[in-house]
N, C-alpha and C positions, 0 to 999 in steps of 0.2 A: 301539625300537618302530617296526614300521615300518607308516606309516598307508598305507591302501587308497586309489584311486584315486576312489573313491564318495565318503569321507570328506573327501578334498580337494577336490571338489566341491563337497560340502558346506559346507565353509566356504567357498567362494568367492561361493557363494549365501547365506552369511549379510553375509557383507562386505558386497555390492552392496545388500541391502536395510539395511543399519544406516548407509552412506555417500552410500545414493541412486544412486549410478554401476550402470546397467542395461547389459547388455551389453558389459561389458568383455573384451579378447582375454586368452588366458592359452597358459600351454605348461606341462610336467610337467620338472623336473629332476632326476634321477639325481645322488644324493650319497651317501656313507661310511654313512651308517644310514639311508637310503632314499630315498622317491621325495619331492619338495616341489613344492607351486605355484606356480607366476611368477605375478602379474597386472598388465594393465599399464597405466600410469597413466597423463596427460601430465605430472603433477607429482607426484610423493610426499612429499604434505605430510603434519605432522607427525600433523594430523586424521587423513588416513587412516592411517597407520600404527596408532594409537590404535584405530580401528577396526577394522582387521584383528585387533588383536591380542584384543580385546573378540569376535570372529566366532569366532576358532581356541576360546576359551576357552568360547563356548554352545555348540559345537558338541562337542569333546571331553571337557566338564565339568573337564577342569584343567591347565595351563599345562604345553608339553611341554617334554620337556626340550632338543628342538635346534628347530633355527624348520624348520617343514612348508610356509611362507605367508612370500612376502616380495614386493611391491612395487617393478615395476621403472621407469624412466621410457621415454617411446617418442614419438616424433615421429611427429603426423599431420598427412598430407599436406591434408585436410580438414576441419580442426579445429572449423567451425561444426557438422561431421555428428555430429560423436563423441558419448560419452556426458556427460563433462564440460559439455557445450554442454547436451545435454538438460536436465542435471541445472538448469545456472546458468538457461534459462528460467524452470523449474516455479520457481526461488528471486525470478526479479525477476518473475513471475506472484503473488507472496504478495506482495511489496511494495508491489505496487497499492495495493493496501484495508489498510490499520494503524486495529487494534481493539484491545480490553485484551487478546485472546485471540492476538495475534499473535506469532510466534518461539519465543514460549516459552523454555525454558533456551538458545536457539542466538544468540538477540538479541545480547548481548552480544560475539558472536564476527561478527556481521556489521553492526555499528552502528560509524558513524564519526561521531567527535564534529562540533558544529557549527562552524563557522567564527570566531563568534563567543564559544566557550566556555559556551553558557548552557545546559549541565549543571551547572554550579555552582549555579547560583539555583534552575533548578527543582524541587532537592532539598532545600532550602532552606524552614522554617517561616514562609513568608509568602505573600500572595494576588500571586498573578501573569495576565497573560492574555498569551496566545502568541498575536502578527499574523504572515500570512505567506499570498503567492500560495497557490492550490489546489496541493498536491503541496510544498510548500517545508519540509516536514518537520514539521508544528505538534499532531500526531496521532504521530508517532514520539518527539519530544519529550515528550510527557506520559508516552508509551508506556515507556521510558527510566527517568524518576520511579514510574511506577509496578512497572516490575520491581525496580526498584534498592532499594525498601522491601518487597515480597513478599521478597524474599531474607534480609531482617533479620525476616521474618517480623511488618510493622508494620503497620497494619489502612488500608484505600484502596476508595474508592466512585469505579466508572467509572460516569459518564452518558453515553449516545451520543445527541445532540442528532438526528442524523438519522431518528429514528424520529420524529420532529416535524415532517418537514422541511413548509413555506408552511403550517405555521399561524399564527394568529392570534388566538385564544380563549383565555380567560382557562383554558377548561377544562385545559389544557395545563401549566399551574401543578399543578393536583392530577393530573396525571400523573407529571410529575417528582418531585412530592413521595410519592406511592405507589411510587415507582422506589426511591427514596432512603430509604424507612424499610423497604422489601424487602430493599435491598443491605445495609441496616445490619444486619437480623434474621441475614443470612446472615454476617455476622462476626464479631458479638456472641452471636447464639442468640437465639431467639424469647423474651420475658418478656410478660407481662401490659399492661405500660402500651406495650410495642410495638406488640402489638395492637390495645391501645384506641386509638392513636396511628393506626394505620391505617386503622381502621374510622372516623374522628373525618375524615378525608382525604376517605376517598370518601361521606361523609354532607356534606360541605361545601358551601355554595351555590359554583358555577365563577365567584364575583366578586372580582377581586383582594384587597378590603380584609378581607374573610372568610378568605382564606389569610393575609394579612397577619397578621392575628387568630391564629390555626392556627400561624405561625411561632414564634409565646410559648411555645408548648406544647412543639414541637418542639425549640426553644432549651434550652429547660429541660430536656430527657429524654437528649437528646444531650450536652449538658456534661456531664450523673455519667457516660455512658461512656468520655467523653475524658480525665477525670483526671487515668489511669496511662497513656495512651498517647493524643500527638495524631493525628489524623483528616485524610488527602486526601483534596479530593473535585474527581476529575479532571471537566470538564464538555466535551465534545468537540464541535467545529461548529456553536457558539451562534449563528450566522450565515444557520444555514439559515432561523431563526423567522424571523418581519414583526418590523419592528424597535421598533416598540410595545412590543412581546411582551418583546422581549429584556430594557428595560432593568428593566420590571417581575419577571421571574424569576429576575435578578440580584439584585435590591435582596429578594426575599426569601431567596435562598441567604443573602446577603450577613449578611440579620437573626441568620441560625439561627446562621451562623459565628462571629460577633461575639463576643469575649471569651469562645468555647470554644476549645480547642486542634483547631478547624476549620480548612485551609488550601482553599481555592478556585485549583486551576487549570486554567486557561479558552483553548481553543483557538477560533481565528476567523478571519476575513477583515476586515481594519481597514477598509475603505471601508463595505462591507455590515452594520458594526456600530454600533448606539446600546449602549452599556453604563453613559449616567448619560443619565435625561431632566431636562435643566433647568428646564423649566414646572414638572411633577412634581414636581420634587428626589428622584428617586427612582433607584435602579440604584445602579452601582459608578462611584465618580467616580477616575480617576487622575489623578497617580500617588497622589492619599490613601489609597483604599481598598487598591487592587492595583496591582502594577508592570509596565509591560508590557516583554515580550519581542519584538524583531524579526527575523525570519528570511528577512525579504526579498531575499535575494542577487541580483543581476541582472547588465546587462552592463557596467555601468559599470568594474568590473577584472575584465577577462574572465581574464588571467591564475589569479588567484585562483580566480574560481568554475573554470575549468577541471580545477586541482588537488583542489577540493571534489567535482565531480562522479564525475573519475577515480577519487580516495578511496575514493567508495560503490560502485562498481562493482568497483573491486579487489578487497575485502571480501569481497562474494557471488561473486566469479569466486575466490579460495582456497579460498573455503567448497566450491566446488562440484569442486575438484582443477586448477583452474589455476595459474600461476602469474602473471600477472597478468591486467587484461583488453586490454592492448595487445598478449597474444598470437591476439588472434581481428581486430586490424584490421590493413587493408591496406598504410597508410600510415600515418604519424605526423598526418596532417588529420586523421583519423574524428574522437577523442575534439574538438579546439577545433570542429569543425562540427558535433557533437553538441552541446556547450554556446551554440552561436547558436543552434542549431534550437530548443530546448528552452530558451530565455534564463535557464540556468541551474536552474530550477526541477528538483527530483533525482527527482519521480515522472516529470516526462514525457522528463528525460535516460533514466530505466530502462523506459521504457514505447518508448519510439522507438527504442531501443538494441536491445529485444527483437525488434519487429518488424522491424529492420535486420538481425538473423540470421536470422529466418525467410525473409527475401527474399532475403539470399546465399545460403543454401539451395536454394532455389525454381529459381536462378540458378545451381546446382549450383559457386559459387561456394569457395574453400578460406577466404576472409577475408570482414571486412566492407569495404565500400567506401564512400569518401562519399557515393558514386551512392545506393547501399541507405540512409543516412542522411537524405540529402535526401526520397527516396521516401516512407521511412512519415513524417516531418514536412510530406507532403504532403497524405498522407493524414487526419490527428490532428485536423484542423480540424474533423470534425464532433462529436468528444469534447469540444471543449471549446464547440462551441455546447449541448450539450448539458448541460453544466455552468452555463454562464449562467442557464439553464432552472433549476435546482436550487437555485443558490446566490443569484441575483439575481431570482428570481420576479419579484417586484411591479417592479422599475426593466427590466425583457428588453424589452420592445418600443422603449422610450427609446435603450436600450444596442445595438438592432440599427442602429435610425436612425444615431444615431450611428457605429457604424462603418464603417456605408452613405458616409458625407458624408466618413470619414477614408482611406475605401480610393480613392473619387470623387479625392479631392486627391490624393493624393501616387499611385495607379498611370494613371491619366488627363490629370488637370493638369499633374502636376512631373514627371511618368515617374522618382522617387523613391521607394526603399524605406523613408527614414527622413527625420524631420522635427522642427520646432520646434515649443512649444507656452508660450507667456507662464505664468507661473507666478502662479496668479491665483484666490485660493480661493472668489473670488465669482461668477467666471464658472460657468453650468451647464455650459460645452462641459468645462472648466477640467475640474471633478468627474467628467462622464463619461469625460474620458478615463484618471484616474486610477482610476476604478471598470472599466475595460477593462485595465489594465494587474494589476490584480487578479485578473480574469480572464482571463490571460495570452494577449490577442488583440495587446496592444502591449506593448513593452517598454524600458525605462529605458536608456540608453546613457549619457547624461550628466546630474547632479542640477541642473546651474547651468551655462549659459552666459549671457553677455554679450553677442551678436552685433552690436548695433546701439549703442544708450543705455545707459548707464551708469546702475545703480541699477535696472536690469528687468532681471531675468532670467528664462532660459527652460529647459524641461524637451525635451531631446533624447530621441527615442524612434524603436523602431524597429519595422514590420509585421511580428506573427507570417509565418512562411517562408508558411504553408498560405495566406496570404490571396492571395498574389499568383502564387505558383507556380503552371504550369497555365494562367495564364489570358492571350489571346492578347494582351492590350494590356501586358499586364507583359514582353513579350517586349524589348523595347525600353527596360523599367527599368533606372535606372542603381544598381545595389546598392552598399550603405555598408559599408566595412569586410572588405574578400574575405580580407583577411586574419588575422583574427580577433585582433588586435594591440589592446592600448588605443587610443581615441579622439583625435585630436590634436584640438586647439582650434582650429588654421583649418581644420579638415573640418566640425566641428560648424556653424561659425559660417555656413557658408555652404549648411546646411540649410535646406529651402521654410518658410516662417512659417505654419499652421497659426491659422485670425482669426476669431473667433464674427463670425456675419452678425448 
């Protein structure tokens, strides 16, 4: 049978859109029973082949019998231009933002486990709440739990907390709670006392103890459906509310959950959370109620996070026909000066990584460079004042002061990129900078030093890049660590002290 030239086309045009790879080169080869299409790849992985062969079979309706379409590999000279590079933006472009809606059946081929293994637990029948910088993966994690039970076809309620975000009102309880008997209607099927159950919601006075009341009802209606099958209920960026807010909306999840086959889990930012109010007694108290989950990774084993970082990136870089992602950098630096830039945290390693090729590009550059690295981590600074904004609402004008006084010390005073800080839960400075390090404007380098007295220790940290780069008195900083190596103890120790006035 020998296929037309049109028809090979055709599949080559089905390939590109079923693999994503746009504009790939191709050639016609001449063999024993006709003409076939080359197409060419930088790596022919096993995905595309899968896909080609999925392309030849929409296209001809049935499997031929000698191969028309085969995938060849080809070296380019400018591989951030090609199509594979396209491809891998638009993939670390969707990683930004992770929602229940996100990857879809491809998640699993481009997810890399945590460092710490806590896929185990989170699939696991008990209430958990995921801490972790903004981007440290705690929104992928749930993400994770809740595909891995879609797949067993087992019933899951996604909340996305940010459609809340700086409230404060009690009314915000019967929001969530109309969210949450909406989501259940759509698992279960609409019945009679569902509805009454909702109308009974929004007929409700917006005063906590009146939902609290409302929670009996709710308790009761949701256990006969949990029976034959337990109930996730993923709660995504509790963090965003005033923190009032939170541990009250907690404590009535908490009620509904209680002794149903209800599991609660809860993604957040551990500094910007109340999750049990002790005046109160109200919220979710750990570890009794829920156990919490840490995904704080930082610089402290920079080694480690290095390898975590690379992980994620490799993943999306196969998916998108590479073979790995050390084939787009210049040197062996990019990826460890990508994990200081980014102090490990995996949304802004793939968010700075991306802009790092757009500016090799731009630079008509073949690789990335550290230069391009350093650049868009110069630039990121305003993304994440703009997250202060979002996530730290009510404490932002305290938290700017404060890194007014910390950027003052160490690029003007010490002419120092990195500094001490007494480890000291009562001091406010103590908190704020802990709550900055959450929102990844400083970062962790070492958990405990000793520099001076023995029995005080001190928390080593070090200037997001964005703060000091750029600016003319940093010209003259003496930067910590050039070589992105663990931290030795007599470097640490003779870090500037950092001393509430």
């Amino acid at each position: 049978m020998n296929i037309g030239i049109p028809k090979l086309l055709e599949i080559k045009a089905e390939f590109e859109k079923l693999s994503g790879l746009r504009g790939l080169d191709h050639q016609f080869k001449p063999t024993s029973q006709g003409t076939a299409i080359v197409i060419f790849v930088s790596s022919p992985e096993d995905r595309l082949f899968d896909d080609l062969s999925r392309a030849t079979t929409n296209v001809l309706g049935s499997e031929s019998e000698y191969i028309i379409a085969t995938l060849k590999q080809v070296s380019r000279d400018k591989i951030v231009s090609g199509p594979e590079v396209r491809l891998l933006l638009k993939l670390l472009s969707e990683s930004q933002t992770v929602h229940k809606h996100s990857f879809g059946d491809e998640l699993f081929s481009r997810y890399i486990e945590t460092v710490s293994g806590a896929e185990e637990q989170i699939v696991s029948n008990a209430n958990h709440i995921v801490f972790g910088r903004r981007g440290a993966g705690k929104s992928m994690l749930l993400l994770y739990s809740l595909t891995s039970r879609e797949r067993e076809n087992r019933p899951s309620v996604w909340l996305d907390f940010q459609a809340y975000s700086r409230r404060n009102d009690d009314g915000v309880i019967g929001d969530v709670l109309s969210d949450l008997v909406s989501e259940i209607e759509a698992k279960f099927g609409q019945s009679n006392r569902l509805t009454e159950l909702q109308n009974l919601v929004e007929r409700c006075a917006p005063e906590f103890l009146e939902y609290k009341k409302l929670a009996v009802r709710l308790r009761r209606e949701l256990g006969k459906l949990t029976r034959e099958s337990e109930i996730f209920l993923f709660v995504d960026d509790i963090h965003v509310l005033g923190r009032a807010l939170q541990s009250r909306i907690l404590d009535i999840l908490y009620s509904i959950a209680r002794g149903n086959q209800i599991f609660l889990k809860i993604s957040a930012i551990e500094n910007l959370t109340r999750t049990y109010d002790t005046t109160e007694r109200i919220g979710l108290e750990l570890p009794h109620d829920a156990q919490a989950i840490h995904l704080d990774y930082n610089l402290t084993t920079p080694e480690k996070t290095t390898s975590h970082i690379e992980a994620i990136l490799d993943a999306h870089a196969r998916f998108a026909g590479l073979s790995s992602i050390r084939r787009l950098c210049s040197s062996a630096e990019v990826i460890p000066r990508l994990t200081w830039v980014s102090a490990g945290v995996p949304r802004d390693a793939i968010y700075l990584f991306s802009q790092a090729i757009q500016k090799a590009n731009i630079e008509n550059r073949g690789r990335v460079t550290v230069s391009n690295v350093n650049q868009a981590a110069s630039e990121a600074l305003t993304i994440k004042h703009r997250d202060l904004e979002q996530d730290a609402s009510e404490q932002a004008d305290d938290l700017k002061a404060a890194l007014e006084v910390i950027k003052n010390f160490c690029i003007k005073e010490k002419r120092q990129n990195a500094f001490l800080i007494e480890i000291d839960n009562s001091s406010n400075l103590f908190k704020q900078v802990t709550s900055l390090v959450q929102l990844r404007f400083l970062h962790v380098i070492s958990e405990g030093i000793t520099p001076h007295e023995a029995g005080r220790k001190y928390l080593a940290l070090i200037l997001d890049y964005g703060l000091y780069i750029g600016i003319r008195a940093a010209q003259s900083v003496e930067l910590f660590n050039k070589s992105f190596e663990d931290s030795s103890s007599a470097a640490l120790r003779k870090l500037p002290i950092l001393r509430e006035k």
